[in-house]
Chimera marker file (.cmm) of the C-alpha trace (Angstrom):
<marker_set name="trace">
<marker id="1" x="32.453" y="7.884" z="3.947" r="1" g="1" b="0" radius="0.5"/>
<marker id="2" x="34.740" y="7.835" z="0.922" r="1" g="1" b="0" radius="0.5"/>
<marker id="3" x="34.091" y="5.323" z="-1.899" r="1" g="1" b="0" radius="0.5"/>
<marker id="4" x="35.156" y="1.809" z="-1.066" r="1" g="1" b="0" radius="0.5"/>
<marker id="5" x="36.637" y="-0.628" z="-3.500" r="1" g="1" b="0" radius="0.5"/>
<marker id="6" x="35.245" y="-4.153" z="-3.954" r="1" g="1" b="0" radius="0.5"/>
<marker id="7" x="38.511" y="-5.483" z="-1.851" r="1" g="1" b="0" radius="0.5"/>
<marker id="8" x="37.752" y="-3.517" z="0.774" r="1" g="1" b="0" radius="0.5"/>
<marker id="9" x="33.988" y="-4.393" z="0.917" r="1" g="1" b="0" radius="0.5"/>
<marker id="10" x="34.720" y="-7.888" z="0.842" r="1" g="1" b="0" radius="0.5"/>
<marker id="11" x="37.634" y="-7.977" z="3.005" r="1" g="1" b="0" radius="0.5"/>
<marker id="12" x="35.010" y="-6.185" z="5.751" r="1" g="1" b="0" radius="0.5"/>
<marker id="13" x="32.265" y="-8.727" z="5.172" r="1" g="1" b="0" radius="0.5"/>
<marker id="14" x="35.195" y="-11.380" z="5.752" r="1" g="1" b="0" radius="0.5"/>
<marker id="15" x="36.461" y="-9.779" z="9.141" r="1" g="1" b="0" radius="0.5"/>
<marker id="16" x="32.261" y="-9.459" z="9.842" r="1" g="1" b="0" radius="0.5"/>
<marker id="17" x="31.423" y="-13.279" z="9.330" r="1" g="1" b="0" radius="0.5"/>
<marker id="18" x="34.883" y="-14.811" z="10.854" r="1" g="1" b="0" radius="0.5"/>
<marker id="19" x="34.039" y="-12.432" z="13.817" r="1" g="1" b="0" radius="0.5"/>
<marker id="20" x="32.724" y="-14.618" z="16.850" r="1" g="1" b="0" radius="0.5"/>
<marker id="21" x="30.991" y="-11.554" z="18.868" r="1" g="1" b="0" radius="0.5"/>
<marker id="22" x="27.371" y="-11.897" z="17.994" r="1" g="1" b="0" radius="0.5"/>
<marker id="23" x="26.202" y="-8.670" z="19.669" r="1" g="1" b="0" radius="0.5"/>
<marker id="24" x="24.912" y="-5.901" z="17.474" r="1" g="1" b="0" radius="0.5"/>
<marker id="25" x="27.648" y="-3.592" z="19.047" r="1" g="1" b="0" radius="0.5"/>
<marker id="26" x="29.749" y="-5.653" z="17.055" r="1" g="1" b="0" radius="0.5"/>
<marker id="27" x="28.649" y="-3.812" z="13.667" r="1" g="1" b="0" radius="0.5"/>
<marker id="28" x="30.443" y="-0.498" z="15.049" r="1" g="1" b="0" radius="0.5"/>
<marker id="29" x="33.456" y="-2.020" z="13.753" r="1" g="1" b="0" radius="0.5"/>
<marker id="30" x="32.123" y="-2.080" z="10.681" r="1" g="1" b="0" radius="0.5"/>
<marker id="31" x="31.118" y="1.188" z="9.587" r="1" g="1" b="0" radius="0.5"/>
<marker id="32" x="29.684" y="-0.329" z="5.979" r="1" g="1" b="0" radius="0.5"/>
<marker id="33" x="27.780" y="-2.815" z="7.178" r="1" g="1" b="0" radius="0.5"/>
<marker id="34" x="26.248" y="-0.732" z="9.951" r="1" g="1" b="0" radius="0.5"/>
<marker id="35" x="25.110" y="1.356" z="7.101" r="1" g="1" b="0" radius="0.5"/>
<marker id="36" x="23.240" y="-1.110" z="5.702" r="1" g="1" b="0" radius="0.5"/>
<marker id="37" x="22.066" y="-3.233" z="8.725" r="1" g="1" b="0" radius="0.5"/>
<marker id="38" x="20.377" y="0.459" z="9.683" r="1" g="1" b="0" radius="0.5"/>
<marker id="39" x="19.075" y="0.807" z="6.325" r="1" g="1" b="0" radius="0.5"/>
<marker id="40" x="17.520" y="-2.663" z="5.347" r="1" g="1" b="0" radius="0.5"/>
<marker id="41" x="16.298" y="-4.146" z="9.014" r="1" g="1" b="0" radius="0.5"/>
<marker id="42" x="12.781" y="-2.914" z="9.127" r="1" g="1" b="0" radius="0.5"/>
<marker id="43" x="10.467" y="-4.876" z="11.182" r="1" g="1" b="0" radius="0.5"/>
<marker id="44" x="8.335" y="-7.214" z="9.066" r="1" g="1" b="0" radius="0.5"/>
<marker id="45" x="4.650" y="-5.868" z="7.996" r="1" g="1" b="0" radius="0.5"/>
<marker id="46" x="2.205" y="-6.359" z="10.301" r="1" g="1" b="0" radius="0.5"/>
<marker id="47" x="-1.470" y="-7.760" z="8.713" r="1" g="1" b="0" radius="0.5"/>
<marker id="48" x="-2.951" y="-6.962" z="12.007" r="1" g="1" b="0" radius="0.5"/>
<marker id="49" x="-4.229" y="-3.533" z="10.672" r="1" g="1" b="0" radius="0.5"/>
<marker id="50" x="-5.725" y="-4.907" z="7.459" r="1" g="1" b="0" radius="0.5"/>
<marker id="51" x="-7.245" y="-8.190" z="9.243" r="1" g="1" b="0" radius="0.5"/>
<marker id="52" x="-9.223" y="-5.231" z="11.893" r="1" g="1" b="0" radius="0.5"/>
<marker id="53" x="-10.489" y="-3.623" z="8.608" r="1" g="1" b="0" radius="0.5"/>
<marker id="54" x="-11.942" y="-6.427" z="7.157" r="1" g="1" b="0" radius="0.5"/>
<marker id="55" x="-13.684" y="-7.618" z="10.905" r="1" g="1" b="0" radius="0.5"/>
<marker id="56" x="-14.845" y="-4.079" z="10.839" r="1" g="1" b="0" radius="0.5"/>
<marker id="57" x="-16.230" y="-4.684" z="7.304" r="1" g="1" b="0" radius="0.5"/>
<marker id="58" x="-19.680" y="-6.219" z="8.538" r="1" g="1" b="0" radius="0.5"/>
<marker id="59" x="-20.330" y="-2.769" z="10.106" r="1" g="1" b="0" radius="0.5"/>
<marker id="60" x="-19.373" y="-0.306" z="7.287" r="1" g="1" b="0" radius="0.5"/>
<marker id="61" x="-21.011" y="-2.857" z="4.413" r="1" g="1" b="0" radius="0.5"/>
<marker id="62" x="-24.410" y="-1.561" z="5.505" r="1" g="1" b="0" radius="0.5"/>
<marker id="63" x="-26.432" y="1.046" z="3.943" r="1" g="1" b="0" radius="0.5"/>
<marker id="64" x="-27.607" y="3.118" z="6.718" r="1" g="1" b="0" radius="0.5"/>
<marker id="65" x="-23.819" y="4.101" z="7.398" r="1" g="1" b="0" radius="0.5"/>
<marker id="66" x="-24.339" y="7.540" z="5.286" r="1" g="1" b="0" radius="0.5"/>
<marker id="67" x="-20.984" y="8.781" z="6.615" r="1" g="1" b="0" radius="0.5"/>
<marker id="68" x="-18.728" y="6.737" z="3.945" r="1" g="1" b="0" radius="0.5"/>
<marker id="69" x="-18.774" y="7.967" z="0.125" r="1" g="1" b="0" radius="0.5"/>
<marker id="70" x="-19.751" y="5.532" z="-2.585" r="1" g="1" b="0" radius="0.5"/>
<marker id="71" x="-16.276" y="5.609" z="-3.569" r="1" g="1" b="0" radius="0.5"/>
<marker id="72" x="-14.713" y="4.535" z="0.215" r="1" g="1" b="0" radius="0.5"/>
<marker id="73" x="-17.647" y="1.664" z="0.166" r="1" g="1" b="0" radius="0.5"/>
<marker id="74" x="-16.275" y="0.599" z="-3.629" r="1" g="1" b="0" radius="0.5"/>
<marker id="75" x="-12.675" y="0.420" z="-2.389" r="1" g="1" b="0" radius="0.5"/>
<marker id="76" x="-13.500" y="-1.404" z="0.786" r="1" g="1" b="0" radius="0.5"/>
<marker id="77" x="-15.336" y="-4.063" z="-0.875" r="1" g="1" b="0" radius="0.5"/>
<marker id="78" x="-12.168" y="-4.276" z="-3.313" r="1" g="1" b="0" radius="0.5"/>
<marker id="79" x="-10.010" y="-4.718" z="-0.551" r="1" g="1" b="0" radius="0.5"/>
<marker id="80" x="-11.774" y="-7.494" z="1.638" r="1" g="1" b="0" radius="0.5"/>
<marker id="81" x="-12.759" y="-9.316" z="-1.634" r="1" g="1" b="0" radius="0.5"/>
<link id1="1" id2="2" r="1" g="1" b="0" radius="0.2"/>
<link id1="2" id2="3" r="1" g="1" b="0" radius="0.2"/>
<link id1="3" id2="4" r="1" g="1" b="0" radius="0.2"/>
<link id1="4" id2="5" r="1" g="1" b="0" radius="0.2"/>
<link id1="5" id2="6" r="1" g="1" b="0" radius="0.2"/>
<link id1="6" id2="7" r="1" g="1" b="0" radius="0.2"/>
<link id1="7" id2="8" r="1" g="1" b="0" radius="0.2"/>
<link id1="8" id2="9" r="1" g="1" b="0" radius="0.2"/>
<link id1="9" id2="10" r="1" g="1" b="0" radius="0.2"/>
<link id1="10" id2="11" r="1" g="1" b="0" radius="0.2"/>
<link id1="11" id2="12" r="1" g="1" b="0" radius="0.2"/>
<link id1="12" id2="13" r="1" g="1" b="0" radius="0.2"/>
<link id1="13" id2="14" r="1" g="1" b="0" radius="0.2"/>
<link id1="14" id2="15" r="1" g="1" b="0" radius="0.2"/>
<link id1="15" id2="16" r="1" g="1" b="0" radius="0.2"/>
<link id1="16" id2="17" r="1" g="1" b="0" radius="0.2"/>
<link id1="17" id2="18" r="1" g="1" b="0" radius="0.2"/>
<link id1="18" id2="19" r="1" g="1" b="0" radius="0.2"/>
<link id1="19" id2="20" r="1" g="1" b="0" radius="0.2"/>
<link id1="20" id2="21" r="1" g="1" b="0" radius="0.2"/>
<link id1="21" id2="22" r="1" g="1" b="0" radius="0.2"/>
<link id1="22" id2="23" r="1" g="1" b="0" radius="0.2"/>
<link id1="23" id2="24" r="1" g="1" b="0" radius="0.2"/>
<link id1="24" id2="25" r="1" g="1" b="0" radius="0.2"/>
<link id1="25" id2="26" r="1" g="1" b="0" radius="0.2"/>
<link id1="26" id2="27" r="1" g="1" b="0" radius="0.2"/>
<link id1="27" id2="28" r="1" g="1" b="0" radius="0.2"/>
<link id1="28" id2="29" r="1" g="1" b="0" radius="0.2"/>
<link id1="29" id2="30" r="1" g="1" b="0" radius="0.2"/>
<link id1="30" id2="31" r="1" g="1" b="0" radius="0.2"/>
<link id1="31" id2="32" r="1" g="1" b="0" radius="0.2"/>
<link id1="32" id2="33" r="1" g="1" b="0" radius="0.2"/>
<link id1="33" id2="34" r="1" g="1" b="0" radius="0.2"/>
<link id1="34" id2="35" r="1" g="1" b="0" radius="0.2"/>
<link id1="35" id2="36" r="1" g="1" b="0" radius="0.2"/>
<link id1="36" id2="37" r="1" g="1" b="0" radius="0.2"/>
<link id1="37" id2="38" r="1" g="1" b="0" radius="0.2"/>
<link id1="38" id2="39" r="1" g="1" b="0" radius="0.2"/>
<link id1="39" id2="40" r="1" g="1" b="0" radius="0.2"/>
<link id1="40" id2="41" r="1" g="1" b="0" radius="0.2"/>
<link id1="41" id2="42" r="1" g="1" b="0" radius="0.2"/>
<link id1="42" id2="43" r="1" g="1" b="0" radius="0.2"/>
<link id1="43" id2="44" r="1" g="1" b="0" radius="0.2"/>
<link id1="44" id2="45" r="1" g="1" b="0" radius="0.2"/>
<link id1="45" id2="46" r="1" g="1" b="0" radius="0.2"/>
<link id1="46" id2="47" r="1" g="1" b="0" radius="0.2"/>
<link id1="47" id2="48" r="1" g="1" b="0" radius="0.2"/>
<link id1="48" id2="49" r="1" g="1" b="0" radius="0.2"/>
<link id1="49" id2="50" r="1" g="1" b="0" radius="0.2"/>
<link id1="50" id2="51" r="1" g="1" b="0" radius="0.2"/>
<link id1="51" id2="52" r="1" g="1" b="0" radius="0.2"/>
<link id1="52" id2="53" r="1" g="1" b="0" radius="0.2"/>
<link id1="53" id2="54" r="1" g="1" b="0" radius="0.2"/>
<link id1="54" id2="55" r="1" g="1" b="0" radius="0.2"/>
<link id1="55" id2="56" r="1" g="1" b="0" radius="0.2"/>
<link id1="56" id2="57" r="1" g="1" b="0" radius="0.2"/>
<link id1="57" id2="58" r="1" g="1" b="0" radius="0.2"/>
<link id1="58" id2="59" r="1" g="1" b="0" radius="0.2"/>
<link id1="59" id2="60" r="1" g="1" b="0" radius="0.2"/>
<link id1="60" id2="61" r="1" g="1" b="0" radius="0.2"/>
<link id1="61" id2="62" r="1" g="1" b="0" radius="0.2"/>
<link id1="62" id2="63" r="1" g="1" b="0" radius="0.2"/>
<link id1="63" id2="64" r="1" g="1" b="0" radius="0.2"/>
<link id1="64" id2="65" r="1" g="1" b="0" radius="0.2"/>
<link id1="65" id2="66" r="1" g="1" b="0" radius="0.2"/>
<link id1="66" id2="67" r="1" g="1" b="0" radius="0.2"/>
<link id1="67" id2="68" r="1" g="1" b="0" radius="0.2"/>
<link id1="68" id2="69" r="1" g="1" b="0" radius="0.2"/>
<link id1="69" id2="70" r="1" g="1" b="0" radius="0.2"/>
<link id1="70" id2="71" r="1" g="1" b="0" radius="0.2"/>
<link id1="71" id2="72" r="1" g="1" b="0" radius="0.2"/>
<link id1="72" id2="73" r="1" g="1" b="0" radius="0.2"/>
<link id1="73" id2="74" r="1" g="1" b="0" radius="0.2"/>
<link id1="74" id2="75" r="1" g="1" b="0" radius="0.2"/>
<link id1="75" id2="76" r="1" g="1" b="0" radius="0.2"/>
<link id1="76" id2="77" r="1" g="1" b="0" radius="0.2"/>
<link id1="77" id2="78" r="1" g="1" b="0" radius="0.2"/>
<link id1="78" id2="79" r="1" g="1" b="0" radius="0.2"/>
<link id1="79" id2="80" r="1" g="1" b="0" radius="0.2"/>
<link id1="80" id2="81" r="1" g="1" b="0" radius="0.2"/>
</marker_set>
């Protein structure tokens, strides 16, 4: 897609926001702000991975669990403290 002046951009963003069609199709007729609605919507974070971790913590924190390094067991206790 060819450079776009700040007119053009602006004029798009116009014809997007007066636009009553609240579909997502409707961004196809608006090739620069599909670009960036494909770029920038990412689903949010998730702290479901990091909150299993830390239950999981009461397990790994004791010393019979040989199979983590000293330097797993110092990062762990970094990241649930």
């Amino acid at each position: 897609m060819p450079s776009a002046s700040t007119e053009d951009v602006v004029d798009e963003v116009d014809r997007y926001l007066s636009n009553a069609d609240v579909t997502v199709n409707s961004l196809l007729n608006y090739p620069r702000l599909a670009t960036a609605f494909l770029k920038y919507n990412v689903p949010l974070p998730s702290s479901t991975a990091a909150e299993r971790l830390v239950a999981l913590g009461k397990y790994w924190s004791h010393s019979d669990v040989s199979c983590l390094t000293q330097c797993f067991r110092n990062l762990f206790s970094y990241i649930i403290s």
